[in-house]
C-alpha angles and dihedrals in degrees: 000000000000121000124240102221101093085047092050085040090051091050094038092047090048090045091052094044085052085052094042092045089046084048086054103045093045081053103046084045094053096045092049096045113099114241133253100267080045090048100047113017119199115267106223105169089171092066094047095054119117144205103265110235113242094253089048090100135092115223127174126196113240100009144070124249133225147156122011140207121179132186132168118251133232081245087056100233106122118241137216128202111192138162120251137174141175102281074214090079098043136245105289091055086093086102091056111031113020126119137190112246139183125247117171127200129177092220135050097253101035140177087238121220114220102227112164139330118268102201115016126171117302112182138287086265094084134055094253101028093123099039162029137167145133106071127196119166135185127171121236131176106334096329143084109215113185112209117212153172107240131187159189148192148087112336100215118158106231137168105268127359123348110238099180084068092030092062099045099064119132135166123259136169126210122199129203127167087232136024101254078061131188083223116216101215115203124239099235132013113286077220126041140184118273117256095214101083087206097065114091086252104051095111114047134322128217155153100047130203117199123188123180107241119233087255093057097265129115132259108202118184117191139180124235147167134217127240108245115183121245090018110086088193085064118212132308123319121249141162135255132172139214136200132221139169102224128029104251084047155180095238128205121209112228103216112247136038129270132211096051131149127223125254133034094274102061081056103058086066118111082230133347102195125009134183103024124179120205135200128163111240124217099178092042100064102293087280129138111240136206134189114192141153123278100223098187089015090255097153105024105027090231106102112227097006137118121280128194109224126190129204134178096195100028083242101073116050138172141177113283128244090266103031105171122089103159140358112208115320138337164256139277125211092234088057100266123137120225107202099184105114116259107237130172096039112194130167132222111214130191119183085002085294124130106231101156145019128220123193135160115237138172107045105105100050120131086244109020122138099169130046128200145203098225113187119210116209114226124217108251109241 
């Protein structure tokens, strides 16, 4: 009778040499895996900035200029979608005449060539027949939908701001298979104001930052203010965001606001960050992104300037490691310094990179007559 040793060796040897060849491979894979800083470099905006060269502006005859949204075109050519309205009428007429028109470039920064108007009045009959602003594209299968604040009211020219079309402002989204569109407007906001006049949006809802998820969906972060009886300007202004799975909608509203500050203190603020715009970054640790405007300085020290946000959700956001963008204002390519505070940030991104920064500046100068999109190169990583 034969012993079963050699048999229980030979498994035991072939068992060992599996575990040793595991141990190997976890090795070898470790070893070849890149690690966590490679994986997931450090997004610092702020230190990519550049001076903007001096034809690096859009400027349009007649009319002030605002916002901003960029995106680069299946032609190849790069497209800007920007607010304008008469300088006849003032400045703050922004929230009762302005419309979002069309400038093309064939390169990133320009110069942009003003060529129609996207989405132009349309009549008191429909939700946004008096006005849009606010754009903010992205391009997703096959289709570019421009998302916007639209408005209505009584046109009425006042001293001051007009609070009949202010608070009327609601989100839309309008989609065309190119760029010159033609562009399919909706019949009714893709967000709305809360009917609970309790809840931080029951008053009006406005500037919206989409962003596509990485399941295909879409992120959308709005601002709002809250009714507060007796003030027609409502409360402080805050942001909240909504979820859809398809770009037109429907939307779904996530409780609770985003963008806050810690402490009693940071609450007590009228606003604490305004205009963001908002992408979802593969190469920068699979994380969604935001640069907006630090109204009191609250996240990046520098009042009025850009900050750099994170999020791994898209819901809960902070400062990044490197907040700060801008401070106020900016530079010139022939050494000049431009102190007007750089509002409206938007990115335009190609391959999910960051190559260049709008922004709107100039409007609210003490005598300014004229306001601009100005777009900042960024040093490629």
């Amino acid at each position: 009778m034969s012993t079963p040793w050699p048999s229980f060796l030979n498994s035991w040897s072939r068992r060992a040499g599996a575990c040793l060849c595991a141990i190997a491979f976890v090795r070898l894979a470790l070893a070849a895996a890149p690690s966590p800083a490679s994986a997931a470099p450090v997004l610092d905006l702020g230190a990519r900035v550049q001076p903007a060269p001096l034809t690096a502006r859009l400027d349009v005859p007649g009319y002030f200029v605002w916002c901003g949204a960029p995106v680069r075109g299946g032609d190849g050519r790069y497209h800007l979608f920007y607010s304008r309205w008469p300088i006849r009428e003032g400045f703050l007429a922004w929230v009762t005449h302005s419309e979002i028109a069309h400038a093309v470039a064939d390169t990133p920064l320009g110069p942009y060539r003003p060529t129609d108007v996207a989405l132009p009045e349309r009549g008191p009959q429909f939700w946004d027949g008096h006005c849009t602003h606010n754009p903010n594209v992205f391009f997703h299968r096959g289709r570019y939908y421009l998302f916007y604040m639209g408005n209505r009211g009584d046109r009425e020219k006042v001293k001051g701001l007009n609070w009949s079309h202010r608070n009327h402002q609601r989100v839309g989204v309008a989609i065309a298979e190119k760029p010159e569109g033609p562009w399919r407007r909706l019949d009714a906001p893709i967000v709305d104001v809360n009917p609970d006049r309790a809840a931080f949006d029951s008053l009006c809802v406005t500037n919206p930052a989409a962003a596509v998820r990485p399941d295909g969906g879409v992120l959308l972060i709005y601002k709002a203010v809250q009714i507060i009886e007796g003030k027609i300007f409502g409360g402080n202004v805050r942001y909240g965001a909504a979820l859809a799975d398809h770009p037109e909608g429907p939307y779904r509203k996530v409780p609770g606001r985003i963008f806050e500050a810690e402490g009693a203190e940071a609450q007590k603020h009228w606003m604490l960050a305004e205009d963001p715009f908002v992408w979802f970054s593969e190469r920068y640790g699979q994380r969604y992104y935001a640069v907006a405007r630090d109204v009191v300085g609250q996240f990046t020290g520098a009042k009025g300037g850009i900050a750099l946000f994170h999020s791994a959700d898209g819901l809960h956001w902070q400062p990044a490691p490197q907040p700060k963008v801008l401070g106020l204002g900016f530079s010139w390519a022939d050494g000049t310094a431009h102190p007007s505070q750089f509002e409206r940030p938007a990115l335009l991104l190609e391959d999910g990179e960051p190559i260049a920064l709008f922004g709107a500046t100039d409007g609210y100068l003490r005598e300014g007559k004229i306001s601009s999109n100005v777009h900042l190169p960024l040093r490629r990583p």
